[in-house]
BAFI-3210 file (N, C-alpha, C; in Angstrom, 3 decimals, decimal comma, padded with zeros to 6 digits):
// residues 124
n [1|2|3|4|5|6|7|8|9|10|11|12|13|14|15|16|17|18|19|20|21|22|23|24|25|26|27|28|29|30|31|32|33|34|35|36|37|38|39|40|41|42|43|44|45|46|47|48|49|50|51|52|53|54|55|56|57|58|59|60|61|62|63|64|65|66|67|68|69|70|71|72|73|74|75|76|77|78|79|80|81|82|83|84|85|86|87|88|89|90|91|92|93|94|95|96|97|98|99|100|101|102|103|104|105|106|107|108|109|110|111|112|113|114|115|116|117|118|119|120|121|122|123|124]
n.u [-086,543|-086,218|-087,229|-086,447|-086,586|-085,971|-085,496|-086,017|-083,989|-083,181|-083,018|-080,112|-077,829|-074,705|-072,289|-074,372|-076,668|-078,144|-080,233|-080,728|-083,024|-083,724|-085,741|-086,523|-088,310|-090,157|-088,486|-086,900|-084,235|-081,751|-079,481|-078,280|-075,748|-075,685|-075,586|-074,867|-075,206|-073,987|-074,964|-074,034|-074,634|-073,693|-071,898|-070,176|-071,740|-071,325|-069,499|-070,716|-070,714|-071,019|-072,424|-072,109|-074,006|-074,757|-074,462|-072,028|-069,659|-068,287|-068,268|-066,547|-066,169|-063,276|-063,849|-065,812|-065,412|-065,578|-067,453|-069,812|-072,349|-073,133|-075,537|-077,598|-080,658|-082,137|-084,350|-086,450|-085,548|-084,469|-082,156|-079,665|-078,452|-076,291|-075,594|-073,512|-071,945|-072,029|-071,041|-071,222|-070,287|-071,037|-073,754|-076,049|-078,068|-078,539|-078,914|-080,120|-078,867|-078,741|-077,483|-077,085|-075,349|-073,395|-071,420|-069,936|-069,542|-068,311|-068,180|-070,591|-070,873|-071,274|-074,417|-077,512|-080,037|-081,387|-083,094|-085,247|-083,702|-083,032|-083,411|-080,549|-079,461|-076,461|-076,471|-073,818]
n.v [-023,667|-023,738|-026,261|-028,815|-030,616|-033,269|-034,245|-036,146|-038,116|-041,752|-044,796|-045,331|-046,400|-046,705|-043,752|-042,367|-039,579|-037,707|-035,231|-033,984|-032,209|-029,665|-028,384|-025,453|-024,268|-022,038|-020,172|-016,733|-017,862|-017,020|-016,174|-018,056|-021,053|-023,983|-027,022|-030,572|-033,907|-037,520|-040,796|-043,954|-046,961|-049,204|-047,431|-044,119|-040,624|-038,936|-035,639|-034,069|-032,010|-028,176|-024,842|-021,342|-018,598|-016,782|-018,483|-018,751|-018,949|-022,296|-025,446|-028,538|-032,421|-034,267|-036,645|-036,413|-033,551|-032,122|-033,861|-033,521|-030,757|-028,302|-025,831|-023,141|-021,528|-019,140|-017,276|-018,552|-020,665|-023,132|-025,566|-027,754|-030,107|-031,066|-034,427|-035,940|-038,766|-040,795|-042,794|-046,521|-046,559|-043,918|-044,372|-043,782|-042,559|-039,031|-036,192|-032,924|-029,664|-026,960|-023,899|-021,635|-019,415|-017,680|-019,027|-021,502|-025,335|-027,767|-029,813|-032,260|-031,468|-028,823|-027,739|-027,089|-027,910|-030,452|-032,480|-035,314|-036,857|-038,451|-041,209|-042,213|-044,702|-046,554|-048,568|-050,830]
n.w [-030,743|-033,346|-036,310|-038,115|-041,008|-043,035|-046,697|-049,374|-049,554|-050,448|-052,817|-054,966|-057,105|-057,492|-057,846|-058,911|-058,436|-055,613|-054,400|-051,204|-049,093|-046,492|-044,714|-042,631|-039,703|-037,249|-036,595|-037,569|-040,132|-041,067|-040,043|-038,614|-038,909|-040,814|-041,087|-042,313|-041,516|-040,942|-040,663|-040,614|-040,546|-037,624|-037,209|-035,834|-035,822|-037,962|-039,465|-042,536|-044,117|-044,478|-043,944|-043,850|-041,815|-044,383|-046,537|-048,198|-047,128|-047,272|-045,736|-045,795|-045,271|-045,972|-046,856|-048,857|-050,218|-053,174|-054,244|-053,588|-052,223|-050,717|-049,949|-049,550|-048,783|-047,712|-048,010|-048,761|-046,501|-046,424|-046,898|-048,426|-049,996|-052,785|-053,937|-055,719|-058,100|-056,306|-053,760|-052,238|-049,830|-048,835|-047,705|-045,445|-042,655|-043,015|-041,431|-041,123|-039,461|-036,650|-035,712|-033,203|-033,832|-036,408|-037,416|-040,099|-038,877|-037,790|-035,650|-033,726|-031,209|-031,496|-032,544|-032,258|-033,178|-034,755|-037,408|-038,155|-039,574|-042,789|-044,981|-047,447|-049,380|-051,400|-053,632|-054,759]
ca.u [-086,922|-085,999|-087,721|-086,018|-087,453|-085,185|-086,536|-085,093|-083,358|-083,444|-082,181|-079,448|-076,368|-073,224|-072,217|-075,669|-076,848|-079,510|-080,154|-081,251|-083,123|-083,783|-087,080|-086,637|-089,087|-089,416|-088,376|-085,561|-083,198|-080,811|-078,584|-077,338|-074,577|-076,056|-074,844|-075,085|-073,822|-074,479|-074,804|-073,921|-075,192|-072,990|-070,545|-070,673|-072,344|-069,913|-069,929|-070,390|-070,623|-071,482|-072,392|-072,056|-075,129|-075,087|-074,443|-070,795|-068,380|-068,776|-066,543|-066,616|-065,147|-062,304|-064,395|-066,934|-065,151|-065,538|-068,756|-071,077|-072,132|-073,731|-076,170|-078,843|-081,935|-082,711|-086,138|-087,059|-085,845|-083,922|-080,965|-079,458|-076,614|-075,696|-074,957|-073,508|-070,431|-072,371|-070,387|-071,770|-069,645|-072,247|-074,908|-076,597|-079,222|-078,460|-079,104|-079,727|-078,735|-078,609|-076,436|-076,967|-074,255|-073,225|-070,557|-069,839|-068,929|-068,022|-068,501|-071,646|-071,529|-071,561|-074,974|-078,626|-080,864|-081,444|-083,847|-085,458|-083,065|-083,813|-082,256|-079,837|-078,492|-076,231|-075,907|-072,984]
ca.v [-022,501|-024,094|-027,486|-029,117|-031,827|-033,172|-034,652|-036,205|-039,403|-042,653|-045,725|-044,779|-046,783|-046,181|-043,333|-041,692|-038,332|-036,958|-033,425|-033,453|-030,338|-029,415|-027,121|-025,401|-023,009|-021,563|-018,665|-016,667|-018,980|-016,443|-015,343|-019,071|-021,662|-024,771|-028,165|-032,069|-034,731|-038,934|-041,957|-045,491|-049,063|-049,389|-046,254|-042,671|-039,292|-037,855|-034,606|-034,485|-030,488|-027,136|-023,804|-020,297|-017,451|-016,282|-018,962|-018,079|-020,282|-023,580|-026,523|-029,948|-033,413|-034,945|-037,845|-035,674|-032,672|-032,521|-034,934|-032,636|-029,192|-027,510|-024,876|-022,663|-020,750|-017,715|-016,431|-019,784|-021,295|-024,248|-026,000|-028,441|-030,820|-031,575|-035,320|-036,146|-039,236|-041,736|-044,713|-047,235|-045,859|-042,573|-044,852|-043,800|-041,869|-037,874|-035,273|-031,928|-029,401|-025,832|-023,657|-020,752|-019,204|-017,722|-019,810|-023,230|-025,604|-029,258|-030,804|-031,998|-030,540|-026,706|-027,608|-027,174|-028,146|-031,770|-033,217|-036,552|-037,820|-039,222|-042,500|-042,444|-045,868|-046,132|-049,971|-051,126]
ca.w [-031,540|-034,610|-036,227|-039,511|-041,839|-043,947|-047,559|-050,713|-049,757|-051,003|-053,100|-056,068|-057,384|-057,336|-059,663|-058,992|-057,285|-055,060|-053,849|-050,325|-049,063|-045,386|-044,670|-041,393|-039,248|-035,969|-036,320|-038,890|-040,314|-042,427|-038,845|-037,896|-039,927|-040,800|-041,524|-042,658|-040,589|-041,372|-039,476|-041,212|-039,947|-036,892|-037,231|-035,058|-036,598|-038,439|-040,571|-043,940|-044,754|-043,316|-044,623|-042,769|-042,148|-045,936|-047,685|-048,849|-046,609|-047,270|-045,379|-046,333|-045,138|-046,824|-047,800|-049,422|-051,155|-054,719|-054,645|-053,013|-052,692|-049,682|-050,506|-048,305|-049,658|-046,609|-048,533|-048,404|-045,404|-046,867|-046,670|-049,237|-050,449|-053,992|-054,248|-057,007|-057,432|-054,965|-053,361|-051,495|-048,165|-048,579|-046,903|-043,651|-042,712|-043,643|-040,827|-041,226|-038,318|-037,003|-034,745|-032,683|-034,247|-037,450|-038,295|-040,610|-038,078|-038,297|-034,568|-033,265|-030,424|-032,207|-033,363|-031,467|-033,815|-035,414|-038,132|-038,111|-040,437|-044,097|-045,196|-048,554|-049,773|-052,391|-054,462|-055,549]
c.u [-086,910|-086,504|-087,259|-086,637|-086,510|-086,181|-085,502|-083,998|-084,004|-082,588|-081,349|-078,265|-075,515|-073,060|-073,112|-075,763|-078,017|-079,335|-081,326|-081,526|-083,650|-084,912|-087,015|-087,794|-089,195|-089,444|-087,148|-084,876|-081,528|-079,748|-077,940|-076,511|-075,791|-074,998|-075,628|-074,483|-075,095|-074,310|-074,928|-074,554|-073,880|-071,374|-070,761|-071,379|-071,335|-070,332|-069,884|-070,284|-071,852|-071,737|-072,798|-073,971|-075,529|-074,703|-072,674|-069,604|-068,477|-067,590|-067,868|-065,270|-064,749|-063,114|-065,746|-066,606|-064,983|-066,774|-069,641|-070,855|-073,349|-074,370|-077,124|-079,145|-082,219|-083,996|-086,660|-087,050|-085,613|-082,452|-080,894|-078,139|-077,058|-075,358|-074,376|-071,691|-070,542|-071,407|-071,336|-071,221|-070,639|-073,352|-075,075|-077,759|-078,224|-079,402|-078,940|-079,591|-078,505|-078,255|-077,143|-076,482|-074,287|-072,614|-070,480|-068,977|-068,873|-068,451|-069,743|-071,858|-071,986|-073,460|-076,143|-079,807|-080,894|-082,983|-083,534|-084,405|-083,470|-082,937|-081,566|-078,665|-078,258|-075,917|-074,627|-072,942]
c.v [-022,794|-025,569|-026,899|-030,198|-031,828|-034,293|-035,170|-037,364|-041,013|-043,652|-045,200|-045,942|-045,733|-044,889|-042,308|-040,355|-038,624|-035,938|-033,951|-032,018|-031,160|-027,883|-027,137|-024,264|-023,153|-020,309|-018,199|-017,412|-018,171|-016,088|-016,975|-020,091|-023,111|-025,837|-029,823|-032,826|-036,366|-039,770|-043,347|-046,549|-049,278|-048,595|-045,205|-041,992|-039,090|-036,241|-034,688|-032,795|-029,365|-025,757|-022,651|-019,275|-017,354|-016,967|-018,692|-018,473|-021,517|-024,808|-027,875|-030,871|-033,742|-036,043|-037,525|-034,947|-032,874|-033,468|-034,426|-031,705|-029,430|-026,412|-024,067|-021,562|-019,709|-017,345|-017,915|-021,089|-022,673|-024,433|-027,200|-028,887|-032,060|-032,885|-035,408|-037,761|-040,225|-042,908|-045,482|-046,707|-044,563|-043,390|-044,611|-042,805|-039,785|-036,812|-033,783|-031,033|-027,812|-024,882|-022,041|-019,505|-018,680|-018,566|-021,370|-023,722|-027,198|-029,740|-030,914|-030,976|-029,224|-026,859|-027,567|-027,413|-029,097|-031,760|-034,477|-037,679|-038,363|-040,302|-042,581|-043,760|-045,863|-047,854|-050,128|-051,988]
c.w [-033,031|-035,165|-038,115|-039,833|-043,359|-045,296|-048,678|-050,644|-050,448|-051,785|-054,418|-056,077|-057,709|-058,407|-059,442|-058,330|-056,728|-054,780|-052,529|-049,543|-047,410|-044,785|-042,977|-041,087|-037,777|-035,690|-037,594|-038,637|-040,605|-041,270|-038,571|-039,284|-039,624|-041,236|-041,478|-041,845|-041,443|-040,257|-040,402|-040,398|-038,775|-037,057|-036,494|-036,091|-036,955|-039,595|-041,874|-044,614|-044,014|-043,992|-043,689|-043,076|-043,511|-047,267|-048,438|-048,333|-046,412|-046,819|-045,811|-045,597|-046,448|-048,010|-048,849|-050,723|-052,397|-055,310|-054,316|-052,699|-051,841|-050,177|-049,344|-049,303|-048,763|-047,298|-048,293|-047,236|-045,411|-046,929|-047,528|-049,800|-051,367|-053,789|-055,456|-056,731|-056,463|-055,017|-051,959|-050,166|-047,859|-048,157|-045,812|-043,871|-042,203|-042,553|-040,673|-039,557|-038,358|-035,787|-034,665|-032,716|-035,896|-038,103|-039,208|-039,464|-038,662|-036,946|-034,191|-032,207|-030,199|-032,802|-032,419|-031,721|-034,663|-036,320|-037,458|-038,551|-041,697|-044,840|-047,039|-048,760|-050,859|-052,781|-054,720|-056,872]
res [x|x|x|x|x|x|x|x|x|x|x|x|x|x|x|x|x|x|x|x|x|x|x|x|x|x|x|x|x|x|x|x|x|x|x|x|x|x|x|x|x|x|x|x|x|x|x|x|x|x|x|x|x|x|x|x|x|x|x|x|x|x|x|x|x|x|x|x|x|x|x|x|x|x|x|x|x|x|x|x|x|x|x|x|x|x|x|x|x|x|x|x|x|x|x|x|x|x|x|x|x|x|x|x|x|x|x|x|x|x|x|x|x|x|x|x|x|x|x|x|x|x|x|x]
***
C-alpha cells in the first residue's frame, strides 16, 4: 500500500553532512510512524532513528543522537534525516521504512514498508 524512494546520499568526509529525504505514496502517509535503519559492508540492519504519526516523538540510536535529526513533512509526504557530524562508521546504504502503526519504533520487524536504499559513504 505504501512505496518509498529514498534520495540524497552520497560521498562526504568526515566532519560533513547530508540531508536524506524519503518520498513515499500509496496512499496517506500522516496516520503511520516512520523510520531509518542502515546496513554497512558486512554488518546486520540496524536502526538509526524513528519518528511517530505527527512528527513530535522522535527516538534515536545511541550511536546517532546528537548527530542527526529525524524529521517528516505529512502535506508533502516525506520523510527525512539531518546528517550532520559524519564518521566514517556512518557508512552503509540508508533505508527508509514505514509501519502500520502510529508509533516510533526501533525493530525491524515493527516496520512493513522498505525503500530501495541509497548509499552514504563517509572518507576519513
Amino acid at each position: 500500500q505504501v512505496q518509498l524512494v529514498e534520495s540524497g546520499g552520497g560521498l562526504v568526509q568526515a566532519g560533513g553532512s547530508l540531508r536524506l529525504s524519503c518520498a513515499a505514496s500509496g496512499r496517506t502517509v500522516g496516520s503511520y510512524g516512520m523510520g531509518w535503519f542502515r546496513q554497512a559492508p558486512g554488518k546486520e540492519r540496524e536502526f538509526v532513528a524513528a519518528i511517530n504519526w505527527s512528527g513530535t516523538v522522535p527516538l534515536y540510536a545511541d550511536s546517532v543522537k546528537g548527530r542527526f535529526t529525524i524529521s517528516r513533512d505529512n502535506a508533502k509526504k516525506s520523510l527525512y534525516l539531518q546528517m550532520n557530524s559524519l564518521k566514517p562508521e556512518d557508512t552503509a546504504v540508508y533505508y527508509c521504512a514505514a509501519r502500520d502503526a502510529t508509533g516510533a519504533r526501533s525493530r525491524i520487524g515493527e516496520y512493513d514498508y522498505w525503500g530501495q536504499g541509497t548509499q552514504v559513504t563517509v572518507s576519513s
